[in-house]
mmCIF file of the N, C-alpha and C atoms, coordinates in Angstrom:
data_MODEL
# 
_entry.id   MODEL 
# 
loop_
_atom_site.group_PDB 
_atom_site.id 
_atom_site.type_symbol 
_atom_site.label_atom_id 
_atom_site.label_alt_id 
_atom_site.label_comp_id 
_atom_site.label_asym_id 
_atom_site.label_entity_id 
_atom_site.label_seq_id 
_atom_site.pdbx_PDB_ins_code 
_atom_site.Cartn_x 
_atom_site.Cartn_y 
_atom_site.Cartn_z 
_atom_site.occupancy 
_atom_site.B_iso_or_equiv 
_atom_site.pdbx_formal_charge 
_atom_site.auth_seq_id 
_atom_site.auth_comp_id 
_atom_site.auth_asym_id 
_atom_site.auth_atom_id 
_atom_site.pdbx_PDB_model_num 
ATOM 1   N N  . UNK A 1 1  ? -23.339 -0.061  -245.779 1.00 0.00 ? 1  UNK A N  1 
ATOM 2   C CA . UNK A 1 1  ? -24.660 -0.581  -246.053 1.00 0.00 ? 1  UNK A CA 1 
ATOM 3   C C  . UNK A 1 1  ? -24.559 -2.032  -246.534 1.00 0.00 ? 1  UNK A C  1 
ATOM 4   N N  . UNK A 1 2  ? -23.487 -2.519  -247.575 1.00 0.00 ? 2  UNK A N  1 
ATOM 5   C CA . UNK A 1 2  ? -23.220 -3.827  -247.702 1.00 0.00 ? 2  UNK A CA 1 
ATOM 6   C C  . UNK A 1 2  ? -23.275 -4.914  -246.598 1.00 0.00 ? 2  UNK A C  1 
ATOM 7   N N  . UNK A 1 3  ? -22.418 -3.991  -246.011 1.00 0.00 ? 3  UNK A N  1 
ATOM 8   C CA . UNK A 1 3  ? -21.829 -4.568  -245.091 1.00 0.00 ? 3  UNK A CA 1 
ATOM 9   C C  . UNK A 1 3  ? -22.629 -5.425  -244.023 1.00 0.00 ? 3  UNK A C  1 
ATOM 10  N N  . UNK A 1 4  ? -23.653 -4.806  -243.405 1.00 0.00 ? 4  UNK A N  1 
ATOM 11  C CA . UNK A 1 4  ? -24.848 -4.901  -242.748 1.00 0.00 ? 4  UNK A CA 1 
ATOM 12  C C  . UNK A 1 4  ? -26.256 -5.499  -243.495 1.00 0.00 ? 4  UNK A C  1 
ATOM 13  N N  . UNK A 1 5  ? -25.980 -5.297  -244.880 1.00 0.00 ? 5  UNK A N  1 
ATOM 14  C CA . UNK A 1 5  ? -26.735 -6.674  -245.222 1.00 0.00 ? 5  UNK A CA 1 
ATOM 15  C C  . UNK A 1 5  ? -25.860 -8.207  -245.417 1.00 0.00 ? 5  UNK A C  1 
ATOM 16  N N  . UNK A 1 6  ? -24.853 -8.024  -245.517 1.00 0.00 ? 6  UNK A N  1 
ATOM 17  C CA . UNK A 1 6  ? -24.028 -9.334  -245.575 1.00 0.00 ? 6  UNK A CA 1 
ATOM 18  C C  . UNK A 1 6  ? -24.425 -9.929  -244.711 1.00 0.00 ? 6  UNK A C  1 
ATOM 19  N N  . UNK A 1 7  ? -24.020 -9.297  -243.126 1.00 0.00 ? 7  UNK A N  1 
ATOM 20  C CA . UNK A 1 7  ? -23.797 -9.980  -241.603 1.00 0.00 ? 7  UNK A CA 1 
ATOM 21  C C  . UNK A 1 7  ? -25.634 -9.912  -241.861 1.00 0.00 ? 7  UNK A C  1 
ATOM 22  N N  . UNK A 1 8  ? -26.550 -9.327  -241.966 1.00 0.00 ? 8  UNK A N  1 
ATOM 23  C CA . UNK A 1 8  ? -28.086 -9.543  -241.560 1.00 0.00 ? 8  UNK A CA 1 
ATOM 24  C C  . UNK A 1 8  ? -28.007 -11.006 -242.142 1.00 0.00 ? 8  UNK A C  1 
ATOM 25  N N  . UNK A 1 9  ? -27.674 -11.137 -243.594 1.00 0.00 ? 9  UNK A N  1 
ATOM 26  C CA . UNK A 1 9  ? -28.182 -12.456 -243.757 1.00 0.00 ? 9  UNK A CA 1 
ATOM 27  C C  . UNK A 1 9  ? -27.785 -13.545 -243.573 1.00 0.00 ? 9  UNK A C  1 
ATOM 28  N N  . UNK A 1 10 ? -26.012 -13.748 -243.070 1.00 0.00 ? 10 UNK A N  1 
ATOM 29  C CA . UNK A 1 10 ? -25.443 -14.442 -242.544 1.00 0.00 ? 10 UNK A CA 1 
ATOM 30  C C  . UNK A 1 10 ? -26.293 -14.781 -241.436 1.00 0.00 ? 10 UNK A C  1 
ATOM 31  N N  . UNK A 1 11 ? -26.824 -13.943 -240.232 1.00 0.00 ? 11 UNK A N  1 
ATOM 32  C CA . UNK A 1 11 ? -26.796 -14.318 -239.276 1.00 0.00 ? 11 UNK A CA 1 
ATOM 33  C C  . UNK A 1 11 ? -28.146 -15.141 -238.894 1.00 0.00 ? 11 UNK A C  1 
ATOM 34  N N  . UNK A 1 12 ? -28.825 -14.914 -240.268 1.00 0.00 ? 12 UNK A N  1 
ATOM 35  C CA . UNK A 1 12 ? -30.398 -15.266 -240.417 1.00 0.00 ? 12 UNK A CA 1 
ATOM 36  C C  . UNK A 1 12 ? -29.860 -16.956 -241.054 1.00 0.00 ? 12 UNK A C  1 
ATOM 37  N N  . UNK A 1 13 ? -28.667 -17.135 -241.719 1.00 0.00 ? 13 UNK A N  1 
ATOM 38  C CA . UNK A 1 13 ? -28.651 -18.189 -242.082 1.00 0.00 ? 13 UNK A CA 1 
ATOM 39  C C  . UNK A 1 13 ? -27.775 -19.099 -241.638 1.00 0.00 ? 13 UNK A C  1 
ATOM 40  N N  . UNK A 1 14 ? -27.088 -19.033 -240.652 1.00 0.00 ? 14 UNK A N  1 
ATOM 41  C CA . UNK A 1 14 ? -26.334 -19.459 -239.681 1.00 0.00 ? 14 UNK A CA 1 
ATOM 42  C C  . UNK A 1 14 ? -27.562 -19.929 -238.302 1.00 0.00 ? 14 UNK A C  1 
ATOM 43  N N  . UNK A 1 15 ? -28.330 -19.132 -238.167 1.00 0.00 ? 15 UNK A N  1 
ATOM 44  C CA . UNK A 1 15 ? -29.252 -20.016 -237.305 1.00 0.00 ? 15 UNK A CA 1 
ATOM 45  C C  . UNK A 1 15 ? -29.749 -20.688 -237.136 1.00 0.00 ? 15 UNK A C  1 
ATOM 46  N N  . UNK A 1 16 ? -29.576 -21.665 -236.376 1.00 0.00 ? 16 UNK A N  1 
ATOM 47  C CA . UNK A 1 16 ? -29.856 -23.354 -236.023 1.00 0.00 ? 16 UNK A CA 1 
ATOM 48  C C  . UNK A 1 16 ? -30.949 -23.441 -235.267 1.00 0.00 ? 16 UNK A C  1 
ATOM 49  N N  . UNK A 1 17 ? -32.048 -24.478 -235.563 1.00 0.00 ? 17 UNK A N  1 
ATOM 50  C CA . UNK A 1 17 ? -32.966 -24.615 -234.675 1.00 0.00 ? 17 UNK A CA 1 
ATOM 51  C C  . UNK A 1 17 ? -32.176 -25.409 -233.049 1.00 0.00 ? 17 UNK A C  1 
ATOM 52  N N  . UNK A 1 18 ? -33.086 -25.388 -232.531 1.00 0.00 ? 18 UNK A N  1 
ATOM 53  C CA . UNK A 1 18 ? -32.998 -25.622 -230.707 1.00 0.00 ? 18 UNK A CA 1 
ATOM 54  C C  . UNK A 1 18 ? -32.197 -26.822 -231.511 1.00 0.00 ? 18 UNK A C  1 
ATOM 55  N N  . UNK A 1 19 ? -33.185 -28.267 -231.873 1.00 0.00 ? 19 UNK A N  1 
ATOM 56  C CA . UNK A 1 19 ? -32.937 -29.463 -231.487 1.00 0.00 ? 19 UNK A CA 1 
ATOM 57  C C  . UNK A 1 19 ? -31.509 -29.635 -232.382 1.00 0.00 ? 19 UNK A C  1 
ATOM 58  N N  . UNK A 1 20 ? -30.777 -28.875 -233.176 1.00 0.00 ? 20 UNK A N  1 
ATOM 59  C CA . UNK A 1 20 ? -29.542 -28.832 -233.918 1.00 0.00 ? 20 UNK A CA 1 
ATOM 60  C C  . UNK A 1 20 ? -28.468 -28.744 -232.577 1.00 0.00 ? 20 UNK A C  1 
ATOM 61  N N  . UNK A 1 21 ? -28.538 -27.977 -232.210 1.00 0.00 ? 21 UNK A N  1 
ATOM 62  C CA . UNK A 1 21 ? -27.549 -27.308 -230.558 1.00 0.00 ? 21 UNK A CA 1 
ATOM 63  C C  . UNK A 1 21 ? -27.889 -28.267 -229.428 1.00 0.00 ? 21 UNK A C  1 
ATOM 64  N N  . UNK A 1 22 ? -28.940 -29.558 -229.299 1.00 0.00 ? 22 UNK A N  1 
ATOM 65  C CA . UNK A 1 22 ? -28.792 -30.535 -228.342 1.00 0.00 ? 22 UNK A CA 1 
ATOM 66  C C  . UNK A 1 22 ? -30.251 -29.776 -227.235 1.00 0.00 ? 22 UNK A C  1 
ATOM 67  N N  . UNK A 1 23 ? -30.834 -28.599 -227.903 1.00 0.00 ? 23 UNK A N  1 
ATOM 68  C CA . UNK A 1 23 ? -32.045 -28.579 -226.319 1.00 0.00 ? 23 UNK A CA 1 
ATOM 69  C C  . UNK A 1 23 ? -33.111 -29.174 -227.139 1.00 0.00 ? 23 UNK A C  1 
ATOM 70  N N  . UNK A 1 24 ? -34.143 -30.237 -225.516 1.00 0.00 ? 24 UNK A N  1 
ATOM 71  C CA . UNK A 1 24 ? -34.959 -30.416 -225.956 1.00 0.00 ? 24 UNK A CA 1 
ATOM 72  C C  . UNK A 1 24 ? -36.549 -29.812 -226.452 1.00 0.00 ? 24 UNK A C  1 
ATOM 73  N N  . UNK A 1 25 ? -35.945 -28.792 -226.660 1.00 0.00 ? 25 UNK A N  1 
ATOM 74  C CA . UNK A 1 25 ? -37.079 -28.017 -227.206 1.00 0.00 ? 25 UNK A CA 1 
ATOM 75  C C  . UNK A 1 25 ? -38.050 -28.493 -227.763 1.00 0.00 ? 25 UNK A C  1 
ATOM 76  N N  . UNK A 1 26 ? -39.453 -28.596 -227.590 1.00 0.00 ? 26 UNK A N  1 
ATOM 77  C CA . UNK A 1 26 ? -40.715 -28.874 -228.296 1.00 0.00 ? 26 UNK A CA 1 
ATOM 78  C C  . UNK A 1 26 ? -41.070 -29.147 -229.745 1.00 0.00 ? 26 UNK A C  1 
ATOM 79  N N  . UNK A 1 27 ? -42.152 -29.310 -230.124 1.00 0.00 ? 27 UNK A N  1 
ATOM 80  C CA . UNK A 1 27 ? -41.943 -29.545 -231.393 1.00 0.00 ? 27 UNK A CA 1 
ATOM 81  C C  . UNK A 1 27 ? -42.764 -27.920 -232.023 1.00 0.00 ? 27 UNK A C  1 
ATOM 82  N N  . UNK A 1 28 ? -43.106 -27.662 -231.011 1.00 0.00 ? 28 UNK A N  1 
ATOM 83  C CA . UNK A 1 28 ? -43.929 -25.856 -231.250 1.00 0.00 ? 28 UNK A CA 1 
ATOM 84  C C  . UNK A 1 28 ? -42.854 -25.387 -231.058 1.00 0.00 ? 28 UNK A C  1 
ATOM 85  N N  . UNK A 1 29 ? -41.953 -25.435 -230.517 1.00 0.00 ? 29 UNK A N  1 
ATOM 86  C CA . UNK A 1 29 ? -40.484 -24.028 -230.490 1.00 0.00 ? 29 UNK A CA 1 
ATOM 87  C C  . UNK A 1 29 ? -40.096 -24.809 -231.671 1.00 0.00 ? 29 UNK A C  1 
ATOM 88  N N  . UNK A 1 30 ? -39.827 -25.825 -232.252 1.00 0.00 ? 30 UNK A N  1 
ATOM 89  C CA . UNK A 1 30 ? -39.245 -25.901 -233.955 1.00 0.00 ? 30 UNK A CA 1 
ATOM 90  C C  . UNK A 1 30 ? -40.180 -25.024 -235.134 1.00 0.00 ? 30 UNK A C  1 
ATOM 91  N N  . UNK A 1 31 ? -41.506 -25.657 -234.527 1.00 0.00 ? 31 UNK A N  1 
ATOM 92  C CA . UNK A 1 31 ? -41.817 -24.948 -235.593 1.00 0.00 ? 31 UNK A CA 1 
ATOM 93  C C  . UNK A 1 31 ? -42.047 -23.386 -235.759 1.00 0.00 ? 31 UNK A C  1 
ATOM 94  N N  . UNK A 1 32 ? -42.019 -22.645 -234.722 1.00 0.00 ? 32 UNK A N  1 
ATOM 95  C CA . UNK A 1 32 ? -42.232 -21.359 -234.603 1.00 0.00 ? 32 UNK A CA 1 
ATOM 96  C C  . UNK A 1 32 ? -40.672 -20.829 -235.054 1.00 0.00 ? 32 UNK A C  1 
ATOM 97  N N  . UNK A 1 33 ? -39.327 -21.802 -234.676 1.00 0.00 ? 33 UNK A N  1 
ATOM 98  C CA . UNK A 1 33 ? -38.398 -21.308 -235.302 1.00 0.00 ? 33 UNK A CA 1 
ATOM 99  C C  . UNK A 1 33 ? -38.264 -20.851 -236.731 1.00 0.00 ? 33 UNK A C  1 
ATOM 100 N N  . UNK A 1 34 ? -39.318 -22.204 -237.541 1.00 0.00 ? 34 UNK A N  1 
ATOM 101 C CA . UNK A 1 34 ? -38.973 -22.114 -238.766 1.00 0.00 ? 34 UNK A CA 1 
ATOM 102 C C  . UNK A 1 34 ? -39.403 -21.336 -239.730 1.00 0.00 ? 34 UNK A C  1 
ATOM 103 N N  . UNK A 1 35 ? -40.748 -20.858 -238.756 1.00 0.00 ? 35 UNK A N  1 
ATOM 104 C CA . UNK A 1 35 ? -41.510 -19.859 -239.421 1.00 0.00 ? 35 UNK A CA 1 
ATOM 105 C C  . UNK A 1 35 ? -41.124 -18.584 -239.464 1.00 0.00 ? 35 UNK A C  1 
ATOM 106 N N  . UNK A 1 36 ? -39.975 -18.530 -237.792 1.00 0.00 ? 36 UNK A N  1 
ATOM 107 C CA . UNK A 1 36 ? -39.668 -16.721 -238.239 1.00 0.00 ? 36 UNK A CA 1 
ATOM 108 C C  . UNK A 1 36 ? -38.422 -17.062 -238.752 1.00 0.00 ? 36 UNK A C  1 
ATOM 109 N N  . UNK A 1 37 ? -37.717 -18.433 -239.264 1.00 0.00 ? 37 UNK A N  1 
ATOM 110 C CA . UNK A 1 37 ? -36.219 -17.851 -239.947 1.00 0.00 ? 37 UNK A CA 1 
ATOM 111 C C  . UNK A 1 37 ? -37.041 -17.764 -241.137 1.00 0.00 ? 37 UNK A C  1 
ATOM 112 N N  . UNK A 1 38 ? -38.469 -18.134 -241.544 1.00 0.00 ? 38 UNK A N  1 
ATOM 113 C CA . UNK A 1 38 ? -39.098 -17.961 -243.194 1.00 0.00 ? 38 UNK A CA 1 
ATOM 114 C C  . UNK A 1 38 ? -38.826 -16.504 -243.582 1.00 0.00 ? 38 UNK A C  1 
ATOM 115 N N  . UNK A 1 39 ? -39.817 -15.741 -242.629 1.00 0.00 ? 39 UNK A N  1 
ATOM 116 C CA . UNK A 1 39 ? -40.177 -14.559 -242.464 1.00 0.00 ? 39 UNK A CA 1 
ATOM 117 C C  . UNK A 1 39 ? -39.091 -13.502 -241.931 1.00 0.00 ? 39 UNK A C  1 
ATOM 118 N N  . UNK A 1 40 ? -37.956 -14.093 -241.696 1.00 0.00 ? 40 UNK A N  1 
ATOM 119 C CA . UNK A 1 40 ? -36.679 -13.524 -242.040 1.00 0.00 ? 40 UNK A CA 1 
ATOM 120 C C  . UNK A 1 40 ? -35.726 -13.180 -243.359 1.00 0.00 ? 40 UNK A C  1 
ATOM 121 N N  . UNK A 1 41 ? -36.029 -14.369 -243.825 1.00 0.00 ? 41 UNK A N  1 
ATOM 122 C CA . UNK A 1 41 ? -35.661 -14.321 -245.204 1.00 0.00 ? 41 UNK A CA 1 
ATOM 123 C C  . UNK A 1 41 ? -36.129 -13.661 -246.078 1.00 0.00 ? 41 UNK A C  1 
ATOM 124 N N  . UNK A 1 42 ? -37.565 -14.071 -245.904 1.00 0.00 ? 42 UNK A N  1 
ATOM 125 C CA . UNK A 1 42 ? -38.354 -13.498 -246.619 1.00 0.00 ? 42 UNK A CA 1 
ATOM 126 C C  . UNK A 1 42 ? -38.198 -11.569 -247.079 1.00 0.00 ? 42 UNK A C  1 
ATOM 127 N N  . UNK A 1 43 ? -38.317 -11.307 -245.412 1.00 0.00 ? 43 UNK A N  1 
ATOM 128 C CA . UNK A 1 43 ? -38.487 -10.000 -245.451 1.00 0.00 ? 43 UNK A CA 1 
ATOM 129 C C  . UNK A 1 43 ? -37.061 -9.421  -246.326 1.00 0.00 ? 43 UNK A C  1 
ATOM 130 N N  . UNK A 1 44 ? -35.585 -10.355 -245.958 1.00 0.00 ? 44 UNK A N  1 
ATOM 131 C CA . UNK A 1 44 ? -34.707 -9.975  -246.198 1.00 0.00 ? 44 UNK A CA 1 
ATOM 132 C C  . UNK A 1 44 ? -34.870 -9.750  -248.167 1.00 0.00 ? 44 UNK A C  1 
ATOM 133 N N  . UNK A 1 45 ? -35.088 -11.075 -248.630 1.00 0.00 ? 45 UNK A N  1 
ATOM 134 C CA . UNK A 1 45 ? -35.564 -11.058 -249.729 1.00 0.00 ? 45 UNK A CA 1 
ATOM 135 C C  . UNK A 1 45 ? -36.403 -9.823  -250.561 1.00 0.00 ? 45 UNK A C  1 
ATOM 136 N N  . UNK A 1 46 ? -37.309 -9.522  -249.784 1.00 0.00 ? 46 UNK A N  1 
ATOM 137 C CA . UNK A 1 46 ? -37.550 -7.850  -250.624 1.00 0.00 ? 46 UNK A CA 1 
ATOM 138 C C  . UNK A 1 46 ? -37.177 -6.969  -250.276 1.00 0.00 ? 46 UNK A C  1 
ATOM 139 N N  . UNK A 1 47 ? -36.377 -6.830  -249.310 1.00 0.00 ? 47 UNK A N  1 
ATOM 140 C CA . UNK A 1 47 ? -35.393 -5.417  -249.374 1.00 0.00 ? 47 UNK A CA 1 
ATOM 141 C C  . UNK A 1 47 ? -34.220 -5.425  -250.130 1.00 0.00 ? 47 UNK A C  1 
ATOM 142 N N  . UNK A 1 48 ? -33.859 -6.778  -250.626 1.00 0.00 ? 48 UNK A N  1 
ATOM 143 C CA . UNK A 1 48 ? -32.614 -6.674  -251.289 1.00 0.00 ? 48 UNK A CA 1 
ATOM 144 C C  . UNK A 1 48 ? -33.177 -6.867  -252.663 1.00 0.00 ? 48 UNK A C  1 
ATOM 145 N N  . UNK A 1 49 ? -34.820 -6.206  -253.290 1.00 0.00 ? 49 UNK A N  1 
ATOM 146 C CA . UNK A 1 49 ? -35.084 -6.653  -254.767 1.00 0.00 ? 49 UNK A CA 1 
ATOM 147 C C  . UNK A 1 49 ? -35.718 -4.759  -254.619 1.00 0.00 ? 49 UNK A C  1 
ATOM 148 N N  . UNK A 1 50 ? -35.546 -4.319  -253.834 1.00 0.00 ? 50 UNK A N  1 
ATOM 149 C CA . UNK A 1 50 ? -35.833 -2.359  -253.780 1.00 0.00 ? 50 UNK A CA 1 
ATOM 150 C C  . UNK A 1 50 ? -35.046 -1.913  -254.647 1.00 0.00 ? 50 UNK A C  1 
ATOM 151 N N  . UNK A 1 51 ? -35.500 -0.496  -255.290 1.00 0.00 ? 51 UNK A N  1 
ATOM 152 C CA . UNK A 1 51 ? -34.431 -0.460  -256.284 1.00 0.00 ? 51 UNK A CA 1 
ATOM 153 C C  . UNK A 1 51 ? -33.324 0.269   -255.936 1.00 0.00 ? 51 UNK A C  1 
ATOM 154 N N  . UNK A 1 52 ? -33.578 0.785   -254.452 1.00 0.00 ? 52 UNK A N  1 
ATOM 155 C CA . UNK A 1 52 ? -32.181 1.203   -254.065 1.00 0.00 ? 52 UNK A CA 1 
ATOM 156 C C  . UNK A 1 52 ? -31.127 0.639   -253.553 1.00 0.00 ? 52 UNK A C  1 
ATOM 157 N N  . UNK A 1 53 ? -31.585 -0.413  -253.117 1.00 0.00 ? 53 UNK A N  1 
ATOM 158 C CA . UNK A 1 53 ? -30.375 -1.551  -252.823 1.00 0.00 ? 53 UNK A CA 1 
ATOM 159 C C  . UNK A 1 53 ? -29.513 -1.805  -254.126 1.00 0.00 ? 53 UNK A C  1 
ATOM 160 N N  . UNK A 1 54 ? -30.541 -2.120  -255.161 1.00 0.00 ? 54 UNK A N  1 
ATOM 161 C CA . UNK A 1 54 ? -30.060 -2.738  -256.694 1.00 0.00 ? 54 UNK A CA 1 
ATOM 162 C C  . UNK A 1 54 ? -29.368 -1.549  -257.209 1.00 0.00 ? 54 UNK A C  1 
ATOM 163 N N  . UNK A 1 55 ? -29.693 -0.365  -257.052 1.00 0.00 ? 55 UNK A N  1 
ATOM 164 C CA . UNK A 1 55 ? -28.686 1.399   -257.463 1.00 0.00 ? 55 UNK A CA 1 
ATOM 165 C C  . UNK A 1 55 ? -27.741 0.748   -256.565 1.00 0.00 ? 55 UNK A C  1 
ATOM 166 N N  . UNK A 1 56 ? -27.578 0.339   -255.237 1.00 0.00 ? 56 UNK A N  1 
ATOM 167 C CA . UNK A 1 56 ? -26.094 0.316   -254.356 1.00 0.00 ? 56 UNK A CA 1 
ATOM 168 C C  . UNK A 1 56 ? -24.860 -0.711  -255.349 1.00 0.00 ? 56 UNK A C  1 
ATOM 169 N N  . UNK A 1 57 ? -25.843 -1.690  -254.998 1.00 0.00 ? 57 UNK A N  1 
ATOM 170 C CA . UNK A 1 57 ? -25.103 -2.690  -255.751 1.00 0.00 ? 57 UNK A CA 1 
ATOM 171 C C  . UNK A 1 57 ? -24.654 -2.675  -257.034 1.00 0.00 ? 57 UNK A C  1 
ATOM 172 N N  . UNK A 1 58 ? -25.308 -2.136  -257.827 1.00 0.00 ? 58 UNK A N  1 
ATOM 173 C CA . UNK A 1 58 ? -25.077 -1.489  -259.678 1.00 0.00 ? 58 UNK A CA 1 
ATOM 174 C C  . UNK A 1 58 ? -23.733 -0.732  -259.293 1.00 0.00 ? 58 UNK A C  1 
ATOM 175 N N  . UNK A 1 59 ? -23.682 0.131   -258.488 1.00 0.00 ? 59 UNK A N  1 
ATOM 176 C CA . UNK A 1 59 ? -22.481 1.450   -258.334 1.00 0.00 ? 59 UNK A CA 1 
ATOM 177 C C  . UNK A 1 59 ? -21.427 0.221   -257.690 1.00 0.00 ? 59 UNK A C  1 
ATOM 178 N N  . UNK A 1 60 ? -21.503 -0.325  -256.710 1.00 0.00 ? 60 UNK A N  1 
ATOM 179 C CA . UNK A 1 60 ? -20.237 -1.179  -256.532 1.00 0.00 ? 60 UNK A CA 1 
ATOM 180 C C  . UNK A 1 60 ? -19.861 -2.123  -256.806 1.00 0.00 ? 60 UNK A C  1 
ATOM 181 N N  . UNK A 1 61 ? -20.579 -2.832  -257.979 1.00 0.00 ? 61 UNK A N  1 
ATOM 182 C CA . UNK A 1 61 ? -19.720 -3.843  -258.974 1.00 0.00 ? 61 UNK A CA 1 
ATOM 183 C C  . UNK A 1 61 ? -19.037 -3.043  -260.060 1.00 0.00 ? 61 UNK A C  1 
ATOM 184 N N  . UNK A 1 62 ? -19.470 -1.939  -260.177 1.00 0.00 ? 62 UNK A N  1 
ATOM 185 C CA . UNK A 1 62 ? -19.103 -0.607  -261.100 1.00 0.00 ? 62 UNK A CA 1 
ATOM 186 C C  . UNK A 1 62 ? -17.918 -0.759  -261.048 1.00 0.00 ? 62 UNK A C  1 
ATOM 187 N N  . UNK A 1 63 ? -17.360 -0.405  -259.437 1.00 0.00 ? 63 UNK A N  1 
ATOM 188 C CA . UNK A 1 63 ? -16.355 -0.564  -259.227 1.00 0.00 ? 63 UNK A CA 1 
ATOM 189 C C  . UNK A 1 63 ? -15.315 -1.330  -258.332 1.00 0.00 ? 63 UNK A C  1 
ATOM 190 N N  . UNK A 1 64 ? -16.080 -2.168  -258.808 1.00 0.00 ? 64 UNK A N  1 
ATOM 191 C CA . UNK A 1 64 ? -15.622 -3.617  -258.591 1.00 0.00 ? 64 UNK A CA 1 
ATOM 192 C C  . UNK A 1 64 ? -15.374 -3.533  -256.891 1.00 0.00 ? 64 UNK A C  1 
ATOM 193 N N  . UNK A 1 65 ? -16.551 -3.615  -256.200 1.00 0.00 ? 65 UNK A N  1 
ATOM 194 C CA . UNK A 1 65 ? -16.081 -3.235  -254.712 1.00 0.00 ? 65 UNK A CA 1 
ATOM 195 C C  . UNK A 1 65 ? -15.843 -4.967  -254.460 1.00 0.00 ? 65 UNK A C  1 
ATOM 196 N N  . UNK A 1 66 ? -15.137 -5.144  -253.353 1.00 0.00 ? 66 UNK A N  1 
ATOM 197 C CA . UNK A 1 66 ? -14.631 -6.228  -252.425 1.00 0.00 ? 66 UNK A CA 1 
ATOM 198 C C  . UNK A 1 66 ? -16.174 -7.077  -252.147 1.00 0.00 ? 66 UNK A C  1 
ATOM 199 N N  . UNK A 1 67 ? -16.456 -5.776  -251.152 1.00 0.00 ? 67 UNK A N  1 
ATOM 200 C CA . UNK A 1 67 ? -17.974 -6.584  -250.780 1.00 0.00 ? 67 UNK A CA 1 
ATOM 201 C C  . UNK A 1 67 ? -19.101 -7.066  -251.796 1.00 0.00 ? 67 UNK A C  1 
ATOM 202 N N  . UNK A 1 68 ? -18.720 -7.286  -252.824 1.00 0.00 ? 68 UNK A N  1 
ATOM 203 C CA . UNK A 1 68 ? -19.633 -7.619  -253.791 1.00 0.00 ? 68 UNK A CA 1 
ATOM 204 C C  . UNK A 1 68 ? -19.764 -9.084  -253.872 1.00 0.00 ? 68 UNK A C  1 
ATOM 205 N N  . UNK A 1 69 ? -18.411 -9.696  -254.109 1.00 0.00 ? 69 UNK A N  1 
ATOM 206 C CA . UNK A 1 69 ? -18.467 -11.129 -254.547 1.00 0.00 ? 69 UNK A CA 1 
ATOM 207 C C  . UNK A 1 69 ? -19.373 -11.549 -253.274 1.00 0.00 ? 69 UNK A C  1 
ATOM 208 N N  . UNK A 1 70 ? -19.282 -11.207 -251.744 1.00 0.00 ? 70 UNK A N  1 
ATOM 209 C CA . UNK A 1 70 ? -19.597 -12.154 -250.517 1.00 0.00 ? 70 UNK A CA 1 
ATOM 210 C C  . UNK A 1 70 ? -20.972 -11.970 -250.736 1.00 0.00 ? 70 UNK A C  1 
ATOM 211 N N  . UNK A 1 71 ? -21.457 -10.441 -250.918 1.00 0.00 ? 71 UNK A N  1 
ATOM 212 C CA . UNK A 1 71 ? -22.989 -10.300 -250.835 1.00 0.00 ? 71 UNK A CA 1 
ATOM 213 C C  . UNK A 1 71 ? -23.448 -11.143 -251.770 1.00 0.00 ? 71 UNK A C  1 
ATOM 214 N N  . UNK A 1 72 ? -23.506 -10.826 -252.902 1.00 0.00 ? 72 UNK A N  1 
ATOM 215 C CA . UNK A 1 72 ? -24.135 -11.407 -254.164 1.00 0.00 ? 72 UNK A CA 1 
ATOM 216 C C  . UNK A 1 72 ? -24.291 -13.039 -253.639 1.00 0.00 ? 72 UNK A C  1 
ATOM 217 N N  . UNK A 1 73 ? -23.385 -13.460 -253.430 1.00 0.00 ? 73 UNK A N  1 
ATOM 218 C CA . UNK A 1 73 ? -23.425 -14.973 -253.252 1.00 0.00 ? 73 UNK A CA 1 
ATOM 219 C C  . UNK A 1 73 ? -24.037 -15.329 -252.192 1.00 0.00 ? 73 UNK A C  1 
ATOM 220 N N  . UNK A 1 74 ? -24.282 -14.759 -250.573 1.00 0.00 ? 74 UNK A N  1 
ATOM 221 C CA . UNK A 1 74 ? -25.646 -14.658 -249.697 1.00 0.00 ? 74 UNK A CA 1 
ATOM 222 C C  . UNK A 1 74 ? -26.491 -14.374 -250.412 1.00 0.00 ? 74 UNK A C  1 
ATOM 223 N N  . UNK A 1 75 ? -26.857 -13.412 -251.079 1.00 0.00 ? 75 UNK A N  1 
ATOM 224 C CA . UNK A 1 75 ? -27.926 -13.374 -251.495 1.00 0.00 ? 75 UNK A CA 1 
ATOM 225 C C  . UNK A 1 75 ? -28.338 -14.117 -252.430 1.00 0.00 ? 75 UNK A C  1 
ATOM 226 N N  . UNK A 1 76 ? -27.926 -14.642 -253.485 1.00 0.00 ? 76 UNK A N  1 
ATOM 227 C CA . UNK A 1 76 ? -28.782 -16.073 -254.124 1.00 0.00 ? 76 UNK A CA 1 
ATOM 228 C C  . UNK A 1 76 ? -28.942 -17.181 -253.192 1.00 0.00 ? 76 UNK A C  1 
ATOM 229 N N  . UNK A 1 77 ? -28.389 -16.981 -252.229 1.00 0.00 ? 77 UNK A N  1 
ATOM 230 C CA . UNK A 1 77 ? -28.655 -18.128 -251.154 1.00 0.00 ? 77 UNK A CA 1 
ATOM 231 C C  . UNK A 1 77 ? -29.907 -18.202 -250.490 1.00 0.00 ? 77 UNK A C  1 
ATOM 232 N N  . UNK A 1 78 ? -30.560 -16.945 -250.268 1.00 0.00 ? 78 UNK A N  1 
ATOM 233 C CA . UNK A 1 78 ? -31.948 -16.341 -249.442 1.00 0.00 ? 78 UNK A CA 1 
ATOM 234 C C  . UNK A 1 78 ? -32.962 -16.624 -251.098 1.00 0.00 ? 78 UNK A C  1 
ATOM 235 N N  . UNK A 1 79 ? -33.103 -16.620 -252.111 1.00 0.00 ? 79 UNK A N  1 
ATOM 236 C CA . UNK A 1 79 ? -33.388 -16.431 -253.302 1.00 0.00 ? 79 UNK A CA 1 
ATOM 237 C C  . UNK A 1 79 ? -34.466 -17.336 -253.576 1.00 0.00 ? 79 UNK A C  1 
# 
């Protein structure tokens, strides 16, 4: 479950608009980009403030899981 929120938000924040990658994409495909990487975040943002995510995460800093340091630190990044 970490795991798959790590890579979700990596991959939401690794995405580059068009005119970053060289196409000349419009100035309506920028902005429609920017609105759904918002509403990416966004959404990502309250699933990772549920309190069962926050029970996941409570139990594996518990014990000190691996995937903790990478998540935690994406996630103040979306924040």
């Amino acid at each position: 479950v970490m795991i798959h929120w790590t890579r979700q938000i990596k991959a939401v924040l690794s995405a580059q608009p068009m005119s970053d990658i060289g196409d000349t994409s419009g100035l309506l495909e920028e902005i429609s980009f920017w609105k759904s990487r918002c509403a990416d975040l966004d959404s990502i943002s309250k699933q990772l403030q549920k309190p069962g995510v926050c029970h996941i995460e409570a139990i594996l800093q518990l014990y000190t899981s691996t995937y903790i340091p990478p998540f935690c630190k994406l996630a103040k990044q979306i924040q």
